[in-house]
C-alpha positions as CSV (number, residue, x, y, z in Angstrom):
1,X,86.7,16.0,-42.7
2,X,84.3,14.8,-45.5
3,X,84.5,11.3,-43.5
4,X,83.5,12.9,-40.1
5,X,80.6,14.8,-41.8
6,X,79.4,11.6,-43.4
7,X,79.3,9.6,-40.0
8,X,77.4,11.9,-38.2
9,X,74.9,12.4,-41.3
10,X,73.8,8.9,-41.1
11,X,74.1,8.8,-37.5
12,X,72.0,11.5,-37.4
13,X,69.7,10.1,-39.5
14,X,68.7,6.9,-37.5
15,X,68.7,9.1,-34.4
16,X,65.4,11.1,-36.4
17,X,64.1,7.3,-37.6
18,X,64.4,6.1,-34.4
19,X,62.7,9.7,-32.8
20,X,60.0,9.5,-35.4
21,X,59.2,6.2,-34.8
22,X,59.3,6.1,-31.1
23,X,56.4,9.3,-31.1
24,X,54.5,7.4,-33.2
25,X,54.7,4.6,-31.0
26,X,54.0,6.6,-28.1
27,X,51.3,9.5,-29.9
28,X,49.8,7.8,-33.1
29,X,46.9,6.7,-33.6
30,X,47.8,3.0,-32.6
31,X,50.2,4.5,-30.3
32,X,50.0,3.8,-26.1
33,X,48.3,6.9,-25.3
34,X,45.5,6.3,-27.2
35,X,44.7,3.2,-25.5
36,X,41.5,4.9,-23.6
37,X,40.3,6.6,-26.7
38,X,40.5,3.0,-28.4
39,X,38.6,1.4,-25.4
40,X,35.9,4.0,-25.6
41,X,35.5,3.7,-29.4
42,X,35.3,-0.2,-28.7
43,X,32.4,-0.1,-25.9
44,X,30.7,2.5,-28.0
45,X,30.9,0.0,-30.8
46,X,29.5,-2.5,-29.2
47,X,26.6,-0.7,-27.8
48,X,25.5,-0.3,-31.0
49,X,26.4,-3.7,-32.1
50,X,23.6,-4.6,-29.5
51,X,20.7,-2.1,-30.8
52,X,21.6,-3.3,-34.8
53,X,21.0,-6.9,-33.4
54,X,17.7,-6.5,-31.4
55,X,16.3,-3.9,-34.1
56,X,16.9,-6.7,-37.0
57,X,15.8,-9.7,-34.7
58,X,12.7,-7.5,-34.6
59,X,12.8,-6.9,-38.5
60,X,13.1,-10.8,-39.0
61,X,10.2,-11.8,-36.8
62,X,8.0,-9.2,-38.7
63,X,9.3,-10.4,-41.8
64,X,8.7,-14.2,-40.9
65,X,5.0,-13.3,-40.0
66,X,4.4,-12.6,-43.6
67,X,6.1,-15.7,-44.9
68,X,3.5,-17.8,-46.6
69,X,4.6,-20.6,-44.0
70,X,4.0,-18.8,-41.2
71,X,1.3,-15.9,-42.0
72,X,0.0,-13.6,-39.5
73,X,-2.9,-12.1,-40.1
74,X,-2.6,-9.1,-37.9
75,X,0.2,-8.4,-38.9
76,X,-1.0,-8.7,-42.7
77,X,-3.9,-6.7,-41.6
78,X,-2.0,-3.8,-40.2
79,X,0.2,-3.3,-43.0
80,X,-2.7,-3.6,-45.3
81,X,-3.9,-0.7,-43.9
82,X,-0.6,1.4,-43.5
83,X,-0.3,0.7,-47.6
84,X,-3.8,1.6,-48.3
85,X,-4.1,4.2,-45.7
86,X,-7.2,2.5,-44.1
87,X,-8.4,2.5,-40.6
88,X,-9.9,-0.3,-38.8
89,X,-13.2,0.7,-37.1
90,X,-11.9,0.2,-33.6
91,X,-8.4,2.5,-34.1
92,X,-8.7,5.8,-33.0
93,X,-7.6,8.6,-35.6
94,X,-5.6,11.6,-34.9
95,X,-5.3,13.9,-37.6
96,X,-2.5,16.5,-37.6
97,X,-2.9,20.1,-38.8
């Protein structure tokens, strides 16, 4: 009897392995139901792969008009005046409160 009981234990054993493993397959989070969710994750991802890329294309060329080799005066002027809190006498100000 002893022999009986130990067959089906282990047989009953890989039949749970094989169970778990199968769900996970099927519901994990890698699993093939999950596919759209990944997808979605993915475009999202990219979407915002594409805003991070223009907004530090944007950063660069701001940050290459104030190189010495290539300075922009404008733009040195305008920060100049965000830093010191100066207007220039053509910019219209709009005070709050």
């Amino acid at each position: 009897m002893n022999l009986h009981l130990r067959r089906y234990a282990r047989l009953g054993f890989l039949t749970l392995l094989i169970a778990y493993f199968s769900a996970q397959a099927l519901t994990g989070e890698r699993g093939l139901l999950n596919e759209a969710e990944r997808q979605r994750e993915l475009r999202d991802s990219r979407a915002e792969l594409v805003t991070l890329q223009a907004q530090r294309a944007e950063l660069q060329a701001r940050v290459r008009g104030l190189s010495a080799e290539h300075l922009s005066v404008d733009l040195l002027e305008e920060r100049a005046r965000v830093v010191l809190g100066y207007a220039h006498p053509d910019d219209y100000v709009i005070r709050a409160g």
